[in-house]
C-alpha positions in Angstrom: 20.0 0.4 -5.7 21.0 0.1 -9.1 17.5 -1.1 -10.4 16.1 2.3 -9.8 17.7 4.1 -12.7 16.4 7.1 -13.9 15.7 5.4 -17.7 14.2 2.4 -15.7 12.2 3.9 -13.4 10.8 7.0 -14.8 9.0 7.7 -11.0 10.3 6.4 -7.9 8.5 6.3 -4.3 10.5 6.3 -1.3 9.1 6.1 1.9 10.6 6.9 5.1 9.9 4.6 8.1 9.4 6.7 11.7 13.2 5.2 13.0 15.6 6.4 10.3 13.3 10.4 10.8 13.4 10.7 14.7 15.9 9.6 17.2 14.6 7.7 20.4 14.9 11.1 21.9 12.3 12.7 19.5 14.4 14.9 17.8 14.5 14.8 13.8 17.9 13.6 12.4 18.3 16.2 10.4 22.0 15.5 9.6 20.5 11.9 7.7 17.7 13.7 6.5 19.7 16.4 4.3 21.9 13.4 2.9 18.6 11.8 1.5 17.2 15.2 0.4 20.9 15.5 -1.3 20.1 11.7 -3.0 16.7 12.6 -4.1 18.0 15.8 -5.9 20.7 13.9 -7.8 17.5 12.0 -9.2 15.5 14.4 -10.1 18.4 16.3 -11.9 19.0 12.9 -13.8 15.1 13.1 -14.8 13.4 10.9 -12.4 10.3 12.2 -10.6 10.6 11.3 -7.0 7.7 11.1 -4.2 8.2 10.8 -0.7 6.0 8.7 2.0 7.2 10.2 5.5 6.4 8.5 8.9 7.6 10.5 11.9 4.5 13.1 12.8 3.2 10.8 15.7 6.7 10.3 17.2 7.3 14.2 16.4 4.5 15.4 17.8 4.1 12.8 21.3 8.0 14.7 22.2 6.1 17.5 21.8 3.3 17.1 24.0 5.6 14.6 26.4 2.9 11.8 26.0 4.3 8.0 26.5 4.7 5.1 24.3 5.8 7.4 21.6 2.2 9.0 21.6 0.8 5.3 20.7 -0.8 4.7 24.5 -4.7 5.1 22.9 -5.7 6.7 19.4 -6.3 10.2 21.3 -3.0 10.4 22.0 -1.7 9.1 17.8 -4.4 11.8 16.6 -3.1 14.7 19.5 0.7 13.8 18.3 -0.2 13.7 14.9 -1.7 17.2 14.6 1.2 18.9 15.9 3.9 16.8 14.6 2.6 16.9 11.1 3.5 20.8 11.0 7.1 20.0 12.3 7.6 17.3 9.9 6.3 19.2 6.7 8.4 21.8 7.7 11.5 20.1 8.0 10.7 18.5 4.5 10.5 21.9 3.2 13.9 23.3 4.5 15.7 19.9 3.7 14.8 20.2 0.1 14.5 23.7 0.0 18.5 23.2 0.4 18.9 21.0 -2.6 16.2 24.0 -4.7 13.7 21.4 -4.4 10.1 22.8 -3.6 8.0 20.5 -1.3 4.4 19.7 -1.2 2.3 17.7 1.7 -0.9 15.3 1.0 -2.7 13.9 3.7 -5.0 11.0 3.3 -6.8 8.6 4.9 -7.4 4.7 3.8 -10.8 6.3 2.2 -9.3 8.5 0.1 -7.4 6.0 -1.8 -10.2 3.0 -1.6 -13.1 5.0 -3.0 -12.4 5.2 -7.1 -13.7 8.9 -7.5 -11.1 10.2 -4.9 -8.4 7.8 -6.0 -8.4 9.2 -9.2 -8.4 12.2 -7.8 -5.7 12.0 -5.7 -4.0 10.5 -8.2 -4.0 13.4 -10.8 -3.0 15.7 -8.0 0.5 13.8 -7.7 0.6 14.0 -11.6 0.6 17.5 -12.1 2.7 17.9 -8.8 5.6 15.3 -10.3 4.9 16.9 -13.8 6.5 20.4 -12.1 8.9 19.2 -10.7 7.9 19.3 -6.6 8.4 16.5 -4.3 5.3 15.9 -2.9 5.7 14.2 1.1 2.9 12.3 1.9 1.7 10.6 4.7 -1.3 9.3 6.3 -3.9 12.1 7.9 -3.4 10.2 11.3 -4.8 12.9 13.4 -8.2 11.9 12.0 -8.2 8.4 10.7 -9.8 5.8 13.2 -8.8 2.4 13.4 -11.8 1.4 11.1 -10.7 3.8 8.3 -6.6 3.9 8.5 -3.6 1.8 6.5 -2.1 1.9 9.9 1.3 1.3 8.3 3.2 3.4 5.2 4.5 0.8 3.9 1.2 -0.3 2.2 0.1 3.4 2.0 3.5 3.7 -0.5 2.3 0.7 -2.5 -1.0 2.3 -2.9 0.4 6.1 -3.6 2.7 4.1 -6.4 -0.6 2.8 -8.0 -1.8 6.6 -7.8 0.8 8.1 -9.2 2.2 5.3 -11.8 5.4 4.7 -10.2 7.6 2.0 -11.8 9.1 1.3 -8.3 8.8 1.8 -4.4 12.0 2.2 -2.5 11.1 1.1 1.7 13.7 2.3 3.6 14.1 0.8 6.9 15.8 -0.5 10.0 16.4 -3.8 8.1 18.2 -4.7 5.0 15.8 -7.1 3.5 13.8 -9.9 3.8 15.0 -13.0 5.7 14.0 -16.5 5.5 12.9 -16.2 9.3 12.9 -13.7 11.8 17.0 -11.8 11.3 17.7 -12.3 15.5 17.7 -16.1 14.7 20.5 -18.0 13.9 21.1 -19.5 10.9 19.1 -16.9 9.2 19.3 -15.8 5.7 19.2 -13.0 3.5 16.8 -13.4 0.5 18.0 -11.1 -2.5 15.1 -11.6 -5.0 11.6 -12.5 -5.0 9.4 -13.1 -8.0 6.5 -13.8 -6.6 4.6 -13.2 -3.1 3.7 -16.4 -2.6 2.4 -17.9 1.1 6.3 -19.4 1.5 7.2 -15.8 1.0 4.5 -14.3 3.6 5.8 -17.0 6.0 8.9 -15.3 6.2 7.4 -12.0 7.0 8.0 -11.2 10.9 5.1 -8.3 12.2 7.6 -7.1 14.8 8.7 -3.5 14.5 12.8 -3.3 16.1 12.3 0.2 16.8 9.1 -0.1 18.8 8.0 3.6 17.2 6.7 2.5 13.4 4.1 0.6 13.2 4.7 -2.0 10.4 7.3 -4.8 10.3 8.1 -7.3 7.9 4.3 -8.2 7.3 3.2 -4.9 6.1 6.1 -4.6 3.9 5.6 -7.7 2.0 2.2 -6.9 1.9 3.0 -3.6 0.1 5.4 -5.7 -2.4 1.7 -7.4 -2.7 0.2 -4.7 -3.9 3.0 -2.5 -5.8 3.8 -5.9 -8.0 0.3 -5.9 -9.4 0.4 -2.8 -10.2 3.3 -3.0 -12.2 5.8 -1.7 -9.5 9.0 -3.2 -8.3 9.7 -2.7 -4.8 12.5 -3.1 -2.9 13.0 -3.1 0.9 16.8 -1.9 2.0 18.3 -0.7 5.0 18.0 3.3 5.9 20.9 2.4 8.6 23.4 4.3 6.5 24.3 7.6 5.3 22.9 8.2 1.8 21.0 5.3 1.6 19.9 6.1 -1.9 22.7 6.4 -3.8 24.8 3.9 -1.9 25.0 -0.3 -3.0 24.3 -1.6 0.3 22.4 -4.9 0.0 18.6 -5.4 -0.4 15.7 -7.1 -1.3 14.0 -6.7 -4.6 10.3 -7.5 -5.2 10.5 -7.9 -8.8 6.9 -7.3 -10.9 5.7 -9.0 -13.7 3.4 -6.9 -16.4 1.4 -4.8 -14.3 -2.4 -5.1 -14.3 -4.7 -2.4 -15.9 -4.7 0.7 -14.1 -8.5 -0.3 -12.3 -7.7 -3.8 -11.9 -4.3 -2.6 -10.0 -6.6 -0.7 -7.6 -8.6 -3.4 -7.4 -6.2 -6.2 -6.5 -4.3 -3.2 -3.9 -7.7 -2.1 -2.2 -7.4 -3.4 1.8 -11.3 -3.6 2.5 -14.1 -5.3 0.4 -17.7 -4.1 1.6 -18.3 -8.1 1.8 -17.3 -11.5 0.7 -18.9 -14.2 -1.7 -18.1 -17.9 -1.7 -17.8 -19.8 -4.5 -17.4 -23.8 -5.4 -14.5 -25.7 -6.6 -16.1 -25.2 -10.1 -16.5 -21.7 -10.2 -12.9 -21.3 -8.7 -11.5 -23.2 -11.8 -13.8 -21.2 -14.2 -12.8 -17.7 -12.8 -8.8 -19.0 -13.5 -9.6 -19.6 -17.0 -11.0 -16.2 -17.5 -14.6 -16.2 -16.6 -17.1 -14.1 -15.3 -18.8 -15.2 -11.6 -21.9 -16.7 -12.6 -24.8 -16.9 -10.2 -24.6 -20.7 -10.6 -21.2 -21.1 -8.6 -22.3 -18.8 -5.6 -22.6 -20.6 -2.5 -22.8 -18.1 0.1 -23.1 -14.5 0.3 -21.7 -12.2 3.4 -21.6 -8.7 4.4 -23.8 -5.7 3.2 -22.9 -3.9 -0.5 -24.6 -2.2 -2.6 -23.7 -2.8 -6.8 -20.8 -1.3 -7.8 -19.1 -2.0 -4.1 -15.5 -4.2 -4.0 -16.3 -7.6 -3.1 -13.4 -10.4 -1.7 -14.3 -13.8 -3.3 -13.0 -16.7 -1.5 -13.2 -20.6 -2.5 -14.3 -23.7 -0.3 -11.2 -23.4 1.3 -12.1 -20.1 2.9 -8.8 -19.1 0.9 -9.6 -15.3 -1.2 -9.2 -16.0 -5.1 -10.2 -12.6 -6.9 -11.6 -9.5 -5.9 -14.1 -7.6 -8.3 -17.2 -5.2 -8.2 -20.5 -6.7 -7.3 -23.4 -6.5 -10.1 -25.9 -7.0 -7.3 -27.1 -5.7 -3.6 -26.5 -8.0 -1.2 -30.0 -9.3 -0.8 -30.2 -10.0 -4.4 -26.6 -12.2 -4.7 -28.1 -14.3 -1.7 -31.1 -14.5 -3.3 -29.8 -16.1 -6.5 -26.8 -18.3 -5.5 -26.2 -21.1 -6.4 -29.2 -20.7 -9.4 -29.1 -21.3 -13.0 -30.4 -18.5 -15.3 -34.0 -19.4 -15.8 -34.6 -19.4 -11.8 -32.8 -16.4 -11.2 -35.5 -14.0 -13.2 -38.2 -15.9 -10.7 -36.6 -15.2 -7.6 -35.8 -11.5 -8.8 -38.5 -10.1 -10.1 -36.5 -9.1 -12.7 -34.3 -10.2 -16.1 -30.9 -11.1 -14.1 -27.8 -9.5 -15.4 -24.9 -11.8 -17.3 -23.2 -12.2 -14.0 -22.8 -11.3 -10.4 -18.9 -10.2 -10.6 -17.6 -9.8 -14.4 -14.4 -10.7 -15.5 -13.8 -6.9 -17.0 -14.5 -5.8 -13.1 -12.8 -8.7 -11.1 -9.2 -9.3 -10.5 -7.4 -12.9 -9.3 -5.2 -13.0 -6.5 
């Protein structure tokens, strides 16, 4: 792990994936978990803020209450198991890096918290100030009220998006894997890929949604996804096995997501957001005009979807049905349908009003 350098990486994130917590019993491995608490204090003495995204509350808490599938059998059950597991697991956070004289903190948030701006920035000058004194903050997702409508449903792209909140210049996903592999690791002939400059659709076609373990909830999908979003926002991310003892400060072999210059800080949170309160589709022209730079002009809007309001995150797809950018929409709904595909002197007719320079502007839109 050699990239994540204190010097290099002033913040780290490293999230914890439900396998490497609990045993197939239930029961915390707590023997593991004091050798990471031991890595994570070596970094913090070397000067590196450190933040932790923990699974394990729903797999605590269904031992707990004895309910099957790993309390997954209906989202009763994943909101029971989470409420009471997510006081076992913040406590054994505290007393594992109590150990090392590490103070912990717990957030819990929902998908809402970090897709609505206000509470974004919110949340993101809580971890700040928490980073800034020195605590390890141990975050996970508020499962025992999110719904299926309003949750990440994975930590793996919940870490990406904390690493946008909090600035981190990388995200560390241990796992039950070492890496990304051409195809899916149980077949033969399979290979381990060591670097990856780019998320392209070659690189998501390697991706495998299975979960070995059977109790997380993300697999390969969701964690190139998160490489998604952590790379725009500057991040690098790497996915390495949590398989051995001490995973951080041992070289054991990995995958690196490597990021280019990251995005501005609301573009980042644009191009990481995982809903869009609609979607606008735009012509072949329009596509090549928003690649050079452009605003989305009224003129290259073919068809209009969803319900928004101005101001909401929009997805913006080309013919292709393919999504090209993402920005914030200048118009309601009923007014962007009501002016597609028109130039500037029919828009003010069909209004009622002087149109604005755009319907998405370049300073509010990111590409994808």
């Amino acid at each position: 792990m050699t990239l994540f350098v204190p010097t290099a990486c002033p913040r780290l994130i490293v999230k914890i994936g439900s396998a490497l917590l609990v045993d197939p019993d239930g029961a915390v491995r707590r023997a593991w978990l004091a050798g990471i608490a031991a890595d994570i204090a070596e970094r913090v003495r070397a000067g590196q803020q450190v933040a932790v995204v923990s699974s394990g509350a729903i797999a605590l808490g269904a031992r707990r209450l004895g309910l099957t599938k790993g309390g997954r059998a209906s989202l009763e059950d994943a909101q029971a198991a989470a409420a009471t597991g997510q006081i076992a697991l913040s406590q054994v956070w505290a007393d594992v890096l109590g150990a090392e004289g590490l103070t912990a903190a717990q957030i819990l948030v929902t998908l809402d918290d970090l897709e609505h701006r206000r509470r974004y920035l919110n949340a993101s000058a809580t971890l700040d100030r928490l980073l800034g004194l020195g605590v390890v903050p141990v975050i996970n997702e508020n499962d025992s009220v999110a719904t299926e409508e309003i949750r990440f449903g994975d930590n793996d792209r919940l870490a990406a998006r904390v690493a946008q909140a909090a600035g981190a210049g990388g995200v560390i996903l241990l796992s039950d894997i070492d890496g990304l592999y051409d195809r899916n690791p149980a077949l033969a002939g399979a290979v381990h890929v060591a670097r990856v400059e780019g998320v392209t659709p070659a690189i998501e076609a390697m991706a495998d949604s299975g979960s070995a373990s059977g109790m997380g909830s993300g697999g390969m999908v969701s964690k190139v996804a998160a490489a998604r979003i952590a790379n725009a926002a500057g991040a690098h991310l790497a996915i390495a096995s949590g398989r051995i003892e001490r995973p951080l400060s041992t070289e054991a072999r990995h995958t690196i997501f490597v990021a280019e210059k990251g995005a501005s800080a609301r573009k980042a949170w644009l191009a990481g957001g995982l809903t869009a309160k609609g979607r606008l589709t735009i012509d072949a022209g329009a596509v090549r005009a928003l690649s050079g730079g452009a605003s989305l002009l009224a003129a290259g809007l073919t068809t209009v979807s969803g319900q928004f309001a101005r101001g909401d995150i929009l997805d913006i797809s080309g013919p292709d049905g393919r999504v090209v950018a993402r920005g914030l929409s200048e118009y309601t709904a009923a007014d962007a349908a009501a002016i597609a595909g028109l130039g500037r002197d029919a828009q003010e007719a069909a209004l009622g009003y002087a149109p604005r320079t755009a319907v998405v502007h370049r300073d509010h839109m990111v590409l994808l």
